[in-house]
C-alpha positions as CSV (number, residue, x, y, z in Angstrom):
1,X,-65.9,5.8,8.0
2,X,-67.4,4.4,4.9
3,X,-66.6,1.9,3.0
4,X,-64.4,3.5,0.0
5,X,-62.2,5.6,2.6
6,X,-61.2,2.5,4.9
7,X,-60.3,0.5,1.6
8,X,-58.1,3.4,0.5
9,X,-56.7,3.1,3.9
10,X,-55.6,-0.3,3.6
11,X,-54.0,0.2,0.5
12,X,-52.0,2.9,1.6
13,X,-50.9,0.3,4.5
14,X,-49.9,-2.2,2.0
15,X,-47.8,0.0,-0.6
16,X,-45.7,1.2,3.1
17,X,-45.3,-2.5,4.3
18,X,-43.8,-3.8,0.7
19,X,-42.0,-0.9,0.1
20,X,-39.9,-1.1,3.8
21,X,-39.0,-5.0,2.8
22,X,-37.3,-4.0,0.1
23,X,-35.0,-1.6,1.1
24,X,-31.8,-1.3,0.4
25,X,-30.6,-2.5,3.7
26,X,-31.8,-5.9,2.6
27,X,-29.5,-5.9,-1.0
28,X,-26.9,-8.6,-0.5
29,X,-23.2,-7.4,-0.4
30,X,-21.8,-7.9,-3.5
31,X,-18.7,-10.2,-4.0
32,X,-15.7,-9.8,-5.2
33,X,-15.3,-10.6,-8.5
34,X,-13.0,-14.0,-9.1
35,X,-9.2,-14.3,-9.2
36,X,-7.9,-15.8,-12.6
37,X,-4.3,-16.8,-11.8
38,X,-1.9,-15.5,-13.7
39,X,0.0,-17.3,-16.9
40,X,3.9,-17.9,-16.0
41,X,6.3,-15.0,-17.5
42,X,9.0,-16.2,-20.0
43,X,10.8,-17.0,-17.1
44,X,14.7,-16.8,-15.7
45,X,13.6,-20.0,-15.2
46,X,10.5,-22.2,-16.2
47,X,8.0,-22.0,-13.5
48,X,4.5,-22.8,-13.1
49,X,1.5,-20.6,-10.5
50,X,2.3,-22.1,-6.6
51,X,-0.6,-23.2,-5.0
52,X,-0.2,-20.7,-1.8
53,X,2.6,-17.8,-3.5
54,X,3.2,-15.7,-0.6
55,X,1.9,-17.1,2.9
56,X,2.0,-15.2,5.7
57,X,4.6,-17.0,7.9
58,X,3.4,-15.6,11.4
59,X,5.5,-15.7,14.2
60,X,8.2,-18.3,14.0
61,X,7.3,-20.9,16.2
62,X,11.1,-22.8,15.3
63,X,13.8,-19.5,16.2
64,X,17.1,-20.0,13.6
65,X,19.5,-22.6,15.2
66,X,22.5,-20.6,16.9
67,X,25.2,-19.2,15.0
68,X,27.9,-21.7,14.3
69,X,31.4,-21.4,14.2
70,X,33.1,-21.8,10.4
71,X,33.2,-19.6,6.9
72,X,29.9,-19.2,4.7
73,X,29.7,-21.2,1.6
74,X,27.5,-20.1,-1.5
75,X,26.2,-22.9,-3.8
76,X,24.3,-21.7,-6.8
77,X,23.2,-22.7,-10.4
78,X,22.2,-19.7,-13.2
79,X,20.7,-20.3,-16.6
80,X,19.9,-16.5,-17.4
81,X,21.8,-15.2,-14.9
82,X,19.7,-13.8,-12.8
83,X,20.8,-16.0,-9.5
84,X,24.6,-15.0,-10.5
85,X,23.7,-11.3,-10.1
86,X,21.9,-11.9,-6.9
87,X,25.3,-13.6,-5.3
88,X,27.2,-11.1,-7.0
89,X,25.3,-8.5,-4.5
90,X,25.1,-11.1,-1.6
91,X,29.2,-11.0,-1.9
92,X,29.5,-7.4,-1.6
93,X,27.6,-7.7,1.7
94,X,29.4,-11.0,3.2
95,X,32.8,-13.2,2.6
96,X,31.7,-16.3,1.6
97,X,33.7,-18.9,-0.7
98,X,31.6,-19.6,-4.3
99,X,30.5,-22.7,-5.9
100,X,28.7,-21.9,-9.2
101,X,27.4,-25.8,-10.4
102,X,27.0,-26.0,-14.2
103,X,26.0,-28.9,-15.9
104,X,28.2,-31.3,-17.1
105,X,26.9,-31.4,-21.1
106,X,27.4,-27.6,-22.8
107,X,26.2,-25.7,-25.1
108,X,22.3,-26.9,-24.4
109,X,19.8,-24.4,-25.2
110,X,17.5,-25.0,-22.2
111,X,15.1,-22.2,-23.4
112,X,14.2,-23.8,-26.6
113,X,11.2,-25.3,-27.4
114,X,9.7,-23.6,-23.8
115,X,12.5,-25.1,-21.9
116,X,11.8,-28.7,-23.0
117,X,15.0,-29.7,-21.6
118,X,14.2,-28.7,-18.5
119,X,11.4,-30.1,-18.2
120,X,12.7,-33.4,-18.9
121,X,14.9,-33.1,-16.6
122,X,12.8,-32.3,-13.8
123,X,10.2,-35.0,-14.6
124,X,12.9,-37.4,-14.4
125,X,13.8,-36.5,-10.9
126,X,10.0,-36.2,-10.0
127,X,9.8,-39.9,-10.9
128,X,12.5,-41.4,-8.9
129,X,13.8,-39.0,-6.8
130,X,16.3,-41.7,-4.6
131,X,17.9,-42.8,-7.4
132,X,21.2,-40.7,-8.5
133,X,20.9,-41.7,-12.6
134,X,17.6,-39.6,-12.5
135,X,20.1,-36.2,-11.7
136,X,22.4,-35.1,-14.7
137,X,25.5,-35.0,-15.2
138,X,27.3,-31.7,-13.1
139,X,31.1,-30.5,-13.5
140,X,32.9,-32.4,-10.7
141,X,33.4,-30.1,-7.8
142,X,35.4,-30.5,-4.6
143,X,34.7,-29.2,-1.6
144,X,35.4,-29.8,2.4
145,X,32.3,-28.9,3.9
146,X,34.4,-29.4,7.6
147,X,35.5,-25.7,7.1
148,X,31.7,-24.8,6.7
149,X,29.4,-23.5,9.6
150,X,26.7,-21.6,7.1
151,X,25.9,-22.9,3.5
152,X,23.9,-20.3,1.4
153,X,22.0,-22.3,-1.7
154,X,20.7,-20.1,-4.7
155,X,18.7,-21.5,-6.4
156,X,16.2,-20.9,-10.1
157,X,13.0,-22.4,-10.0
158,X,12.1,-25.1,-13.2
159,X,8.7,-25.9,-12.7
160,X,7.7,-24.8,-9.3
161,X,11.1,-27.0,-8.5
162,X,15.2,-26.4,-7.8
163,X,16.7,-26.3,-11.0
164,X,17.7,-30.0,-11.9
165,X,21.2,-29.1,-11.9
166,X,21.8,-27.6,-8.5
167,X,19.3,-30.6,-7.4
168,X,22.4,-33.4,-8.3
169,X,25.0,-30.9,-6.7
170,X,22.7,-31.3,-3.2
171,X,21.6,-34.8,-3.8
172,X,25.7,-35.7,-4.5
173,X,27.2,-33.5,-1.1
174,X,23.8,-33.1,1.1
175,X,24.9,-35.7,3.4
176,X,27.7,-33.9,4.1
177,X,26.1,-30.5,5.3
178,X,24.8,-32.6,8.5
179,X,24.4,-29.9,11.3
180,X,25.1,-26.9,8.9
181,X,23.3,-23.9,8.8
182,X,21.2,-23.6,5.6
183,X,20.0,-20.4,3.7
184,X,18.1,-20.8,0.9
185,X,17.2,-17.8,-2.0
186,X,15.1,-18.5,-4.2
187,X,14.8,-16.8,-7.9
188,X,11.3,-17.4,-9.6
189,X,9.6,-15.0,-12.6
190,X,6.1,-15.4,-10.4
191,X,5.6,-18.4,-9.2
192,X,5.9,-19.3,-5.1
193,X,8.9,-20.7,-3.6
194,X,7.3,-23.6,-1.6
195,X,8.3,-26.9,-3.9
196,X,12.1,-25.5,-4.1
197,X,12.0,-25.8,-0.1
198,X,10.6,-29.2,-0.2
199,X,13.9,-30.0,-2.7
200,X,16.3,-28.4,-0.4
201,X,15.1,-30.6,2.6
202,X,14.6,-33.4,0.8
203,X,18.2,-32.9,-0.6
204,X,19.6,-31.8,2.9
205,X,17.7,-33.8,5.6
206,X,19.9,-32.6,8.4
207,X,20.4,-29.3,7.5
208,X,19.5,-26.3,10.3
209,X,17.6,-24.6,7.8
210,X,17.6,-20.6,8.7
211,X,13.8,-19.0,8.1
212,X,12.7,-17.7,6.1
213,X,14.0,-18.3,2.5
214,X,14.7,-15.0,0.5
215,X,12.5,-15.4,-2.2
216,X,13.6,-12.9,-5.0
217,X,11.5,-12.6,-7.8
218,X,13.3,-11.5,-11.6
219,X,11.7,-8.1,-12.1
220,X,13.1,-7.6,-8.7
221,X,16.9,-9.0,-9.7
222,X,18.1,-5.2,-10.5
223,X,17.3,-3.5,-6.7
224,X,18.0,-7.1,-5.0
225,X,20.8,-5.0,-1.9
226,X,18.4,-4.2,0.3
227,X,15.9,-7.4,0.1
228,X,19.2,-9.3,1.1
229,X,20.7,-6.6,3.7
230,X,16.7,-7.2,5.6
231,X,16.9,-11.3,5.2
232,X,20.7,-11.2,6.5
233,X,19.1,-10.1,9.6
234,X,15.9,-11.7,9.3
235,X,17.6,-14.8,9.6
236,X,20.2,-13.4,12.0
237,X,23.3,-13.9,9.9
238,X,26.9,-13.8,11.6
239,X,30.1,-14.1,10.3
């Protein structure tokens, strides 16, 4: 072989040897381009992204405490409405006696300014949370809780919070739910549900608190029955 051939030769080699080490097998998998969190809606309520929106819950390692003798109670705050026309439905599908709480100052506005009243008010309870002059003021309300085996909070979320107002109504009677049965539905424009749980527990510290919260966002306000009908049994409701 002479001399030209056998370099042509190993040239050929080399050319084979590059072009196998970068084949397409070797391309990296391409990611997934980056999740830019959404901007809160013009909300039912004033809410800001959660954290974790919509964890999977798993199995339920705590089962619902037992069904407890006693009527339902409904507690429940509305700015925009949107929690009143989520009872409304609730009602048709269970008997339950009705608190609505409403704030004790009227005719505040608490959209304007991108619900700067609100957001007052929820800082204030954010900064001392133990103290009852950080709530405001609430229409008085009486209720005997000794006839109640279920209580069924409704709630808006302000802020990735429970609207302030329904916060005094718990933080003034909580003590007195001791033992109760809990259910907690939750209103938001987008946002996740997790800090208004926090408030509930925080507010009712020896509450059975049924799993999961019904978590009912406001484009989903209109065709609410059958999200309620499915957590009624989720949680296994009985009258």
């Amino acid at each position: 072989m002479n001399m030209k051939k056998f370099l042509y030769l190993l040239f050929a080699m080399f050319i084979t040897v590059g072009l196998n080490a970068c084949s397409p097998d070797d391309d990296p998998e391409n990611e997934p381009p980056t999740e830019i969190p959404e901007n809160p809606d013009d909300p039912d309520q004033p809410d800001n992204p959660d954290p974790n929106p919509n964890p999977d819950p798993g199995p339920n390692p705590n089962p619902n405490p037992n069904p407890t003798t006693g009527k339902t109670l409904i507690v429940y705050y509305s700015f925009t409405n949107n929690v009143h026309t989520v009872v409304g439905d609730l009602r048709t599908q269970i008997e339950a006696d009705v608190i609505r709480v409403e704030p004790a100052e009227k005719g505040l506005d608490y959209a304007a300014n991108n619900y700067a009243i609100g957001s007052a008010l929820i800082q204030a309870i954010r900064n001392n949370p133990g103290n009852a002059s950080s709530y405001p003021a609430i229409d008085p309300v009486e209720v005997e809780f000794g006839q109640y085996g279920t209580i069924i909070v409704a709630a808006p979320l302000w802020w990735s919070n429970m609207a302030a107002p329904l916060q005094t109504f718990l933080f003034n009677h909580g003590a007195e739910m001791v033992g109760k049965r809990i259910g907690l539905i939750v209103s938001s424009s987008s946002s996740g549900i997790s800090g208004v749980e926090s408030d509930a527990k925080r507010l009712i510290p020896d509450g059975n608190f049924l799993t999961p919260s019904l978590w009912i966002r406001s484009s989903q306000t209109s065709d609410c029955h059958s999200m309620i009908a499915q957590w009624l049994e989720d949680i296994g409701y009985t009258e």
